[in-house]
VOVEXPA-722080 format. One line per field, with one value per residue: residue number from 0; z, x, y of N, C-alpha, C, O in turn. Coordinates in steps of 0.02 Angstrom, whole numbers. Example, Ala and Ser with C-alpha at 12.3 -4.5 7.8 and 13.67 -1.06 7.14 Angstrom:
REM VOVEXPA-722080
num	c(0|1)
n.w	c(390|354)
n.u	c(660|642)
n.v	c(-284|-112)
ca.w	c(390|357)
ca.u	c(615|684)
ca.v	c(-225|-53)
c.w	c(390|394)
c.u	c(660|645)
c.v	c(-165|2)
o.w	c(423|402)
o.u	c(712|670)
o.v	c(-166|57)
This chain:
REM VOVEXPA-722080
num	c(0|1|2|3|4|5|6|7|8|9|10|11|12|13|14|15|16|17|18|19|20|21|22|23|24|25|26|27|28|29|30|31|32|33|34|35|36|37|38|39|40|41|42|43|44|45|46|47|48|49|50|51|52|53|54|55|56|57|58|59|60|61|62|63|64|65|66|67|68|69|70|71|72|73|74|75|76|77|78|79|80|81|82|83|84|85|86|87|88|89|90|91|92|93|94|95|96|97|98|99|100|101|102|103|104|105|106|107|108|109|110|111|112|113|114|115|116|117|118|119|120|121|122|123|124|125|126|127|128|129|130|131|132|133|134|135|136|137|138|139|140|141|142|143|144|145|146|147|148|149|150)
n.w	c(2055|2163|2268|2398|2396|2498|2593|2644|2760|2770|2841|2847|2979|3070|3197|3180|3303|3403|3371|3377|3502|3564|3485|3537|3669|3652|3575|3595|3493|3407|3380|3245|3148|3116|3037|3020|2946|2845|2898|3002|3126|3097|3072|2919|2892|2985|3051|3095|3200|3238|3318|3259|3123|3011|3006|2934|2939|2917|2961|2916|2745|2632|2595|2531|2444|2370|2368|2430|2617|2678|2803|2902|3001|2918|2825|2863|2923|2897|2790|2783|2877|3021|3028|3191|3246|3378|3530|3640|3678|3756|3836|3743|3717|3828|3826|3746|3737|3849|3810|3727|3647|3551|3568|3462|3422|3533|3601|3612|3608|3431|3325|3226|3296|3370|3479|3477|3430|3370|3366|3338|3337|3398|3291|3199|3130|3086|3211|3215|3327|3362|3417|3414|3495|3492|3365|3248|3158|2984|2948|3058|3073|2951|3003|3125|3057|2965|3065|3122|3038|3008|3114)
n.u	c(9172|9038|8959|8908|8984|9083|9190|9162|9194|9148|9088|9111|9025|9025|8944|8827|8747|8800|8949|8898|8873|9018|9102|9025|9043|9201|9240|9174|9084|8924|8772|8662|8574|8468|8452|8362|8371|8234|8098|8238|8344|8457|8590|8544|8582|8696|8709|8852|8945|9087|9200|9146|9152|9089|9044|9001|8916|8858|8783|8860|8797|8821|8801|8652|8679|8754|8902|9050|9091|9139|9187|9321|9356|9335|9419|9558|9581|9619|9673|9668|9684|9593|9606|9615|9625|9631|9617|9684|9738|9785|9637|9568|9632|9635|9514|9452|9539|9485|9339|9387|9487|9645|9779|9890|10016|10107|10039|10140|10261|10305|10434|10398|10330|10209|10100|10059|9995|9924|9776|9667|9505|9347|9302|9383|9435|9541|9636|9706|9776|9808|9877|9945|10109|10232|10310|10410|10563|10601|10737|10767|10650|10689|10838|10775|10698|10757|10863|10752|10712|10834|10826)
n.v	c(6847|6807|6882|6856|6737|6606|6469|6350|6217|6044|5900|5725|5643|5466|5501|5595|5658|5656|5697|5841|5881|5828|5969|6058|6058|6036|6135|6252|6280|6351|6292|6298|6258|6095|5964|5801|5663|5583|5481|5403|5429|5475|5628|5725|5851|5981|6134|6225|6347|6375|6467|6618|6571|6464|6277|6130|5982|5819|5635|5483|5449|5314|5216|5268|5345|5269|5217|5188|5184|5350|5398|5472|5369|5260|5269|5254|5392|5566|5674|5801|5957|6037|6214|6298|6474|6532|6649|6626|6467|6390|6362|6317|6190|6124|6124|6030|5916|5869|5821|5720|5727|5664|5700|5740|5809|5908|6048|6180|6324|6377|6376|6478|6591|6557|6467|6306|6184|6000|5892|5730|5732|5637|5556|5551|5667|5780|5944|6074|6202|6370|6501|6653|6707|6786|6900|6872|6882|6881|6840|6764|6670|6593|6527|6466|6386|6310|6252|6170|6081|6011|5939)
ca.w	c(2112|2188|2318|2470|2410|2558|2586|2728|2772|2786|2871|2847|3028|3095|3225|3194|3358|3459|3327|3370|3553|3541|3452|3585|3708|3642|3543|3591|3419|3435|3347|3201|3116|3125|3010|3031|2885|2863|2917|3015|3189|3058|3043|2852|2878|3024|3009|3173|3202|3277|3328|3206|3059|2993|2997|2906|2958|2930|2971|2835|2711|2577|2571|2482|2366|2333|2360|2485|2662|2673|2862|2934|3030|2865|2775|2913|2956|2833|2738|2808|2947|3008|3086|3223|3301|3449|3577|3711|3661|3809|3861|3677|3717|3903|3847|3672|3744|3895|3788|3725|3580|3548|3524|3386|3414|3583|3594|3638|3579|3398|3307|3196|3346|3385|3529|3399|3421|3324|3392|3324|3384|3417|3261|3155|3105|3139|3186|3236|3393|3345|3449|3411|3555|3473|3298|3229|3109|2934|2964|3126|3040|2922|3039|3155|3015|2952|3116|3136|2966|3020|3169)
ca.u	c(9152|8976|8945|8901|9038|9123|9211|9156|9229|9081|9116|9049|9081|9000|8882|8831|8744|8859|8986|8878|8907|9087|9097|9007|9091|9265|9265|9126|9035|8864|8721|8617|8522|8504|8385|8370|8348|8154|8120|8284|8374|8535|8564|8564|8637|8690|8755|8877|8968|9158|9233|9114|9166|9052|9051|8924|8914|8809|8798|8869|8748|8858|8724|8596|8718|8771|8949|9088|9076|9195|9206|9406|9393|9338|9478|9591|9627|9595|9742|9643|9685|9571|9650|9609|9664|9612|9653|9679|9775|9774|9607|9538|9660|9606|9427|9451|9566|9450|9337|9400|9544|9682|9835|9937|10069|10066|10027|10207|10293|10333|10479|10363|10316|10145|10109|10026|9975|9887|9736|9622|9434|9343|9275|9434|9458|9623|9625|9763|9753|9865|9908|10036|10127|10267|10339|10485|10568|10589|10782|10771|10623|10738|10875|10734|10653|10841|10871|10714|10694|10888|10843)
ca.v	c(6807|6826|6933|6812|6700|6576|6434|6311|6160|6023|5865|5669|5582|5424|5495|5668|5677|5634|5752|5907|5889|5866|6014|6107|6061|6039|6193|6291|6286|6352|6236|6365|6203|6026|5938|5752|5626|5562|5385|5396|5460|5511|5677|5746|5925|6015|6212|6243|6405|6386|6558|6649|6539|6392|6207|6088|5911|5757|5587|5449|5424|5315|5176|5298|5373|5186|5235|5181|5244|5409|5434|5459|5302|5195|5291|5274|5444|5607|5708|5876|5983|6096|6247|6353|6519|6577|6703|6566|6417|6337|6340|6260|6130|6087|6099|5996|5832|5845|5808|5667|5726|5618|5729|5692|5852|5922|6123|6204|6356|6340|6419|6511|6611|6515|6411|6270|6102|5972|5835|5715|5731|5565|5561|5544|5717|5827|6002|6126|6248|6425|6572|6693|6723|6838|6906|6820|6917|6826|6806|6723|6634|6549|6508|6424|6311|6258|6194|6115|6023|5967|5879)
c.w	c(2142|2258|2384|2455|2472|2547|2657|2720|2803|2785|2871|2922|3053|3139|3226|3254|3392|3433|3380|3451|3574|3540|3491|3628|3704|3617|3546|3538|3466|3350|3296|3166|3129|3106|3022|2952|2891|2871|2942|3073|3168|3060|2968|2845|2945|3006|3087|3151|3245|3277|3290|3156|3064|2987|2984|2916|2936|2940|2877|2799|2616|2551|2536|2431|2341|2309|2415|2537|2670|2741|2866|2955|3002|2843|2798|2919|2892|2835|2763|2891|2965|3071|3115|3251|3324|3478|3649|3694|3706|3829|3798|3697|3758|3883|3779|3710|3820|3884|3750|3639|3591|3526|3505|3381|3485|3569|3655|3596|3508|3360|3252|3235|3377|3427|3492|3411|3369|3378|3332|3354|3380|3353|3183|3119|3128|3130|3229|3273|3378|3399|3449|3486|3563|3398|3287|3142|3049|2919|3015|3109|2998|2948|3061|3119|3005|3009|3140|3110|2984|3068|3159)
c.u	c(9088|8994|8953|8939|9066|9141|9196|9152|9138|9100|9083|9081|9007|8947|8888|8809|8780|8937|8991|8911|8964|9104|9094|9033|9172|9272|9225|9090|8969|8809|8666|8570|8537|8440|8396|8338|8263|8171|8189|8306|8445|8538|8583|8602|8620|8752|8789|8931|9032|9198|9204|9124|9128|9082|8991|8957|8852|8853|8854|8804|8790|8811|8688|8629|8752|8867|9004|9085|9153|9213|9278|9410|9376|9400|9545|9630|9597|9662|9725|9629|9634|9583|9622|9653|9654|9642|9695|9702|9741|9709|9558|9575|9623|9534|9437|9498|9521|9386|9314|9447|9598|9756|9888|10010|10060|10085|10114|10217|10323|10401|10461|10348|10245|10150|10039|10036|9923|9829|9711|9566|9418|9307|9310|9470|9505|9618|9690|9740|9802|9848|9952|10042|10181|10277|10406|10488|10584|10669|10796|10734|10654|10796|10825|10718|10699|10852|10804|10692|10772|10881|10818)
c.v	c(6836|6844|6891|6753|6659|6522|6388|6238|6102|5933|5798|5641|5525|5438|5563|5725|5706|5701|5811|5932|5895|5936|6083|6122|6088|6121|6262|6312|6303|6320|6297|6331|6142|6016|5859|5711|5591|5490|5362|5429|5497|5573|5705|5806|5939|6074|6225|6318|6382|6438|6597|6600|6466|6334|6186|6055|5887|5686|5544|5433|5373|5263|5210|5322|5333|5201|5190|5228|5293|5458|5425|5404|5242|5207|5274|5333|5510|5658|5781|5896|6056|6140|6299|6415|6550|6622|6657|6496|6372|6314|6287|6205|6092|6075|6029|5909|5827|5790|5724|5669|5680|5658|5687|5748|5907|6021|6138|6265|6357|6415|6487|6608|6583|6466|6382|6188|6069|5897|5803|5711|5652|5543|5546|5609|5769|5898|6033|6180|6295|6461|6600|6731|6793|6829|6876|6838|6883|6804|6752|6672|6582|6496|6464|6372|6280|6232|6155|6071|5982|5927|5819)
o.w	c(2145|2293|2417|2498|2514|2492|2712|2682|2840|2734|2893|2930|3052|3134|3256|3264|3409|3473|3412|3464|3600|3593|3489|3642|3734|3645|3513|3541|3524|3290|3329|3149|3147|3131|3039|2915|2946|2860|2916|3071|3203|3049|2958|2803|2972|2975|3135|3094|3303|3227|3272|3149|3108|2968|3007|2912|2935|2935|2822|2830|2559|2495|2484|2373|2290|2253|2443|2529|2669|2745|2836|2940|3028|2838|2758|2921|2848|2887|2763|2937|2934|3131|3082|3276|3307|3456|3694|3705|3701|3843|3809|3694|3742|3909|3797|3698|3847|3918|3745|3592|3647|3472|3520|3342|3488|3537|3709|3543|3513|3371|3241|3208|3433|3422|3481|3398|3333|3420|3277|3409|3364|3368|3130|3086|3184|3076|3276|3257|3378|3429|3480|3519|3607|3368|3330|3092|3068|2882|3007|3120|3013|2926|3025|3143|3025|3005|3179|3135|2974|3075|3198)
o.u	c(9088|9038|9005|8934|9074|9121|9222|9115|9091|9122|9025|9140|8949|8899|8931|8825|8790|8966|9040|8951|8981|9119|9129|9051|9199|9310|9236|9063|8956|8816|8634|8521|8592|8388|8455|8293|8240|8220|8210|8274|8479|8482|8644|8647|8566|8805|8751|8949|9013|9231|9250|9066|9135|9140|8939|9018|8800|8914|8870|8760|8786|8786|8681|8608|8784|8890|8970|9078|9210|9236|9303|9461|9386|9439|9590|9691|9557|9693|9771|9595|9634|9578|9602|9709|9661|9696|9731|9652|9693|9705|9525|9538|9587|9498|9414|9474|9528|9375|9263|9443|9599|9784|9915|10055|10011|10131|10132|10185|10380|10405|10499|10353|10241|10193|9986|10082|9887|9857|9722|9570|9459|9270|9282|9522|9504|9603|9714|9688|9857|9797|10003|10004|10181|10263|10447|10454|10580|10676|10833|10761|10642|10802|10819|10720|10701|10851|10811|10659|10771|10919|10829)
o.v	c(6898|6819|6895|6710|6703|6501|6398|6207|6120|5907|5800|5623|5545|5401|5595|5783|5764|5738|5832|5977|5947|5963|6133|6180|6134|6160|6312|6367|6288|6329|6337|6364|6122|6038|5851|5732|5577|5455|5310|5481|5533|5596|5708|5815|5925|6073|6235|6333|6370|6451|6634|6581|6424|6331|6207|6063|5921|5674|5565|5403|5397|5265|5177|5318|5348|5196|5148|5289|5269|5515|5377|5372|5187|5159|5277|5334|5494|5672|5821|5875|6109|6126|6347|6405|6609|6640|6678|6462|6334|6254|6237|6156|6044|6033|5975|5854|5773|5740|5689|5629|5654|5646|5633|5733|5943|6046|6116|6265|6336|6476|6534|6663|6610|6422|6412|6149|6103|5862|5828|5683|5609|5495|5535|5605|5796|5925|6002|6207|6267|6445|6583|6765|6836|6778|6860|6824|6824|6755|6703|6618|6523|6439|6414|6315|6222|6171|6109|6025|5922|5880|5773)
């Protein structure tokens, strides 16, 4: 595996403007590039930083690559969660559905030990809010999930 190796999640949504801000807001991403397409107000790549860890975005471009468009809210909805975990649960939440997220699982205590919710941003894409709150030993662990896959 090469040296500078990574893996970063890189995102098509409908207005990447509008995205970046989001972003900023909701999640405190900080903005590291943003090129714009020529002959166009689109943007073609932007490089954002969320808790140290990268995000690439652009607009749709499915017209030039003569494809179907592949935003979440053509697709309705996308199969990928992308997960955070902060030190601070709560306040990613309050700032992220302030916002304007759409939760889809609300942030509570989970049996795991993680106080762990799930949203969608406005944009169609779903991401997960973690914080371990305590350890939960891998008996108790078991017990917990069996009664929670039973209910």
């Amino acid at each position: 595996m090469a040296e500078n190796s990574s893996l970063i999640p890189y995102l098509v949504v409908s207005n990447a403007a509008a995205a970046i801000e989001y972003y900023k807001t909701a999640l405190g991403a900080v903005e590291l590039n943003r090129h714009k397409a020529p002959h166009d107000d689109r943007i073609m790549h932007a490089h954002l930083q969320v808790f140290g860890a990268d995000l690439m975005l652009s607009d749709d471009f499915s017209e030039k690559m003569k494809m179907p468009c592949e935003t979440p809210e053509v697709l309705g909805g996308s199969p990928v969660t992308l997960a955070l975990t902060v030190p601070d649960a709560h306040a990613l939440w309050a700032a992220a559905t302030a916002a304007g997220a759409v939760v889809t699982m609300e942030l509570k205590e989970q049996f795991w030990g993680d106080l762990y919710g799930q949203f969608r941003d406005p944009f169609g894409h779903k991401w997960s809010v973690s914080q371990t709150v305590k350890q939960v030993d891998p008996a108790e662990f078991a017990e917990k999930a069996a009664a929670a896959f039973d209910a």
